[in-house]
Structure formats: structure tokens, C-alpha cells
MITORPA-252417 format. One record per residue: y, x, z of N, C-alpha, C, O in turn; residue in three letters. Coordinates in steps of 0.05 Angstrom, whole numbers, plus 5000, padded with zeros to 4 digits. Layout:
BEGIN
n_Y  n_X  n_Z  ca_Y  ca_X  ca_Z  c_Y  c_X  c_Z  o_Y  o_X  o_Z  type
Y  X  Z  Y  X  Z  Y  X  Z  Y  X  Z  Ala
...
This chain:
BEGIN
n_Y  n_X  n_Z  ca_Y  ca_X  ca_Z  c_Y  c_X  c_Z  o_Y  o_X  o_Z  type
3253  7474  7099  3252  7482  7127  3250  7512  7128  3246  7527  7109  Unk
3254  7519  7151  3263  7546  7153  3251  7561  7184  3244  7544  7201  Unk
3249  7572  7188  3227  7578  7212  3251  7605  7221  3252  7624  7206  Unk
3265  7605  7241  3283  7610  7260  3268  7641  7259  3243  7640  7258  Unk
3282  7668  7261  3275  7688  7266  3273  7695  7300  3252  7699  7312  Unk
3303  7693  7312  3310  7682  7336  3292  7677  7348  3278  7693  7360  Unk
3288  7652  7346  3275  7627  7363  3249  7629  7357  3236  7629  7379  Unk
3226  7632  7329  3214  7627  7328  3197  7603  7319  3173  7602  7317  Unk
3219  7583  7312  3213  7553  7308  3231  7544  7284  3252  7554  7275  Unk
3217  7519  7274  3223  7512  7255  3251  7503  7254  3256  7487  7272  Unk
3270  7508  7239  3295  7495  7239  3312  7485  7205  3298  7471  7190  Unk
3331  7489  7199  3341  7480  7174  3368  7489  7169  3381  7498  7187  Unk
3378  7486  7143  3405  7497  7138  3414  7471  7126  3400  7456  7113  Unk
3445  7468  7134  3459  7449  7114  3469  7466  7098  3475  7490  7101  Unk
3472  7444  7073  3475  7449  7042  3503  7445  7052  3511  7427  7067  Unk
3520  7472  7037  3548  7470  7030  3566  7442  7019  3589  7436  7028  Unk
3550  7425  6996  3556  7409  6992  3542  7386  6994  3528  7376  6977  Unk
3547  7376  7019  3523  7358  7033  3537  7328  7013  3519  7313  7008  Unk
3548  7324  7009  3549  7307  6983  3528  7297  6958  3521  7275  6949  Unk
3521  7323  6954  3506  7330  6942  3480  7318  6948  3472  7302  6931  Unk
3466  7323  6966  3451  7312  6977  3443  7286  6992  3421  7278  7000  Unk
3467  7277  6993  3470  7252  7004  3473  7230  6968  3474  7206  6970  Unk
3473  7240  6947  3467  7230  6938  3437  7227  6918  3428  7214  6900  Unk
3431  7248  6935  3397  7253  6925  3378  7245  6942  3354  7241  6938  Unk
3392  7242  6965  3371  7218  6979  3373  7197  6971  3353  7186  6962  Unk
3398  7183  6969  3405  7160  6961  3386  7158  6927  3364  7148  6926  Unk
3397  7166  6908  3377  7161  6890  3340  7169  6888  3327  7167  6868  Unk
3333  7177  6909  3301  7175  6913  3299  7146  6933  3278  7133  6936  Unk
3316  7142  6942  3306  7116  6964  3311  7091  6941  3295  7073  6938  Unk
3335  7093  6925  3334  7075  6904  3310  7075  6879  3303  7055  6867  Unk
3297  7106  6875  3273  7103  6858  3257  7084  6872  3250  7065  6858  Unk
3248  7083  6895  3226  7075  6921  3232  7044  6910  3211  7030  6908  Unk
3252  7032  6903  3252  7004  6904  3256  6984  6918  3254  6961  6910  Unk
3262  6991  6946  3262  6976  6964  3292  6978  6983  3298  6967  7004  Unk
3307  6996  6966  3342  6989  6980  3350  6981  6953  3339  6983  6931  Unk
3376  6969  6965  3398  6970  6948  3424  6972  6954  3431  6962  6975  Unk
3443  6987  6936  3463  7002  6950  3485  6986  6937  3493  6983  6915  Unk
3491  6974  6969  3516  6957  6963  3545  6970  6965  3565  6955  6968  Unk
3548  6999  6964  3570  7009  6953  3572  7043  6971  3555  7061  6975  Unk
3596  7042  6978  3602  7065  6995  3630  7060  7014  3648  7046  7006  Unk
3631  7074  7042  3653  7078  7049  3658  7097  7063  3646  7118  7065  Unk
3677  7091  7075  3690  7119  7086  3694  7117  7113  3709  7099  7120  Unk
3680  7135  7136  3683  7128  7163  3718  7143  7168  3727  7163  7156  Unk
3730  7128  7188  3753  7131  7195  3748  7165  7216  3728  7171  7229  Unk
3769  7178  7214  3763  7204  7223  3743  7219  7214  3735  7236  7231  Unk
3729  7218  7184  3709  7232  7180  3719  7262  7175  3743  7263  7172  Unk
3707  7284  7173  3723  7309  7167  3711  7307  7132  3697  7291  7119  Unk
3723  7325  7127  3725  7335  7103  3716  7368  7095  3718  7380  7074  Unk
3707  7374  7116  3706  7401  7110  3698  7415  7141  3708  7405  7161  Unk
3680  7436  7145  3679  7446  7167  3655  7467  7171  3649  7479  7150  Unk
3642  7474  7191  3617  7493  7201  3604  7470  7214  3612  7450  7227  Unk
3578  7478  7206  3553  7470  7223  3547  7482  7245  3563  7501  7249  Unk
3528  7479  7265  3524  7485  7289  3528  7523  7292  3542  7536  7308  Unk
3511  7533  7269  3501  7556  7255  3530  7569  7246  3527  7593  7241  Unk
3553  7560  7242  3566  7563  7222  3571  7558  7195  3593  7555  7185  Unk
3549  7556  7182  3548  7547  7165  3569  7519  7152  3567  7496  7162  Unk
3586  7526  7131  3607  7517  7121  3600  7493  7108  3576  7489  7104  Unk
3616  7478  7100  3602  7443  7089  3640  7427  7074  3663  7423  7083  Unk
3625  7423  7048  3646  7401  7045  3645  7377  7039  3625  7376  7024  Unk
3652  7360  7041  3645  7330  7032  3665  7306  7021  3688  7316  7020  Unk
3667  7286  7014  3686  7271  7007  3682  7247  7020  3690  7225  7013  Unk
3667  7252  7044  3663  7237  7076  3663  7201  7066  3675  7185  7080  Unk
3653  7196  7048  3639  7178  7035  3604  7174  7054  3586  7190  7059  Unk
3609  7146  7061  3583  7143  7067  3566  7122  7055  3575  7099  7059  Unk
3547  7122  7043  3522  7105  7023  3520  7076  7042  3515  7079  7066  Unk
3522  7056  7034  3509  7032  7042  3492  7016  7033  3491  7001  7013  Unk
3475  7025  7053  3441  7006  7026  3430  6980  7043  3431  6978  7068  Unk
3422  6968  7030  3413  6942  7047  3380  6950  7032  3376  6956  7008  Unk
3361  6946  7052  3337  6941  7049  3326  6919  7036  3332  6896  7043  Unk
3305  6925  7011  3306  6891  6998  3283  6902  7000  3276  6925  7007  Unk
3264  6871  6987  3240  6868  6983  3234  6892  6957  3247  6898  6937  Unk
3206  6902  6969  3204  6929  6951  3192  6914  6923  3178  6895  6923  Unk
3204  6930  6893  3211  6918  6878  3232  6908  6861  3235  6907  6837  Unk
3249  6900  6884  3274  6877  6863  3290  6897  6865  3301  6907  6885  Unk
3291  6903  6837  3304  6917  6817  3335  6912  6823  3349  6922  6805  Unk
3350  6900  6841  3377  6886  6833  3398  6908  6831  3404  6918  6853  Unk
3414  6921  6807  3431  6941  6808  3456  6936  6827  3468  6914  6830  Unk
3460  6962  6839  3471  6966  6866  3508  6968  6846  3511  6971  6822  Unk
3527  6964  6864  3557  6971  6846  3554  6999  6841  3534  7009  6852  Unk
3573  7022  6819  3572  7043  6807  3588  7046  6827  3603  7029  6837  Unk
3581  7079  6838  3589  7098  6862  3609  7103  6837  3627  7120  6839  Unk
């Protein structure tokens, strides 16, 4: 988090390669035990590339994570991304 010079208030930056991060959530919610990731897809019209509100530039391979919530615990391996 990031505390806005501007404004005054707390705000945030996206990561250039929000990919990136989308798969580091995804593998801490998979440490947690309680999803499991039944694959990935791809939303129709997703971009590939662009600015954030800020400007801030972003690329991605517009892949999106699908996890199903299981009982916390069951270990069941998710298909290889």
C-alpha cells in the first residue's frame, strides 16, 4: 500500500506484470488448503496489455484462475497451469 501524496490516502499500484501476481495469489490460497484450482481460462475480450487508472502500464496473458472452494484440507491436486 501506498499513501497518495495528492490525496493524502491510502491507495496502490498495479504490478506491470499482473500475471505475476495472479499467480501468487493463486498459490497462497492453494497453500491455505481450502481451494482447488480447476484450471484456467480466458475471458472473451480480455486485453492483453494496457494503463491503469494512474497510467500505469500492465501486461498479461488475460488468463483467468478457476478455483473451487473445498473442504479446508483436501489436498486434491488442481490440473498443471
Amino acid at each position: 500500500m501506498l499513501v497518495s501524496a495528492r490525496r493524502h490516502t491510502v491507495t496502490h499500484r498495479i504490478a506491470p506484470d499482473i500475471d505475476r501476481e495472479r499467480d501468487l495469489l493463486v498459490g497462497d490460497l492453494l497453500a491455505g488448503g481450502c481451494v482447488i484450482l480447476e484450471g484456467y481460462g480466458t475471458l472473451p475480450g480480455a486485453q492483453h496489455s494496457g494503463e491503469g487508472v494512474a497510467h500505469q502500464p500492465f501486461v498479461t496473458d488475460a488468463r483467468v484462475a478457476v478455483l473451487r472452494v473445498a473442504a479446508c484440507g483436501s489436498m486434491a491436486p488442481g490440473p498443471p497451469s
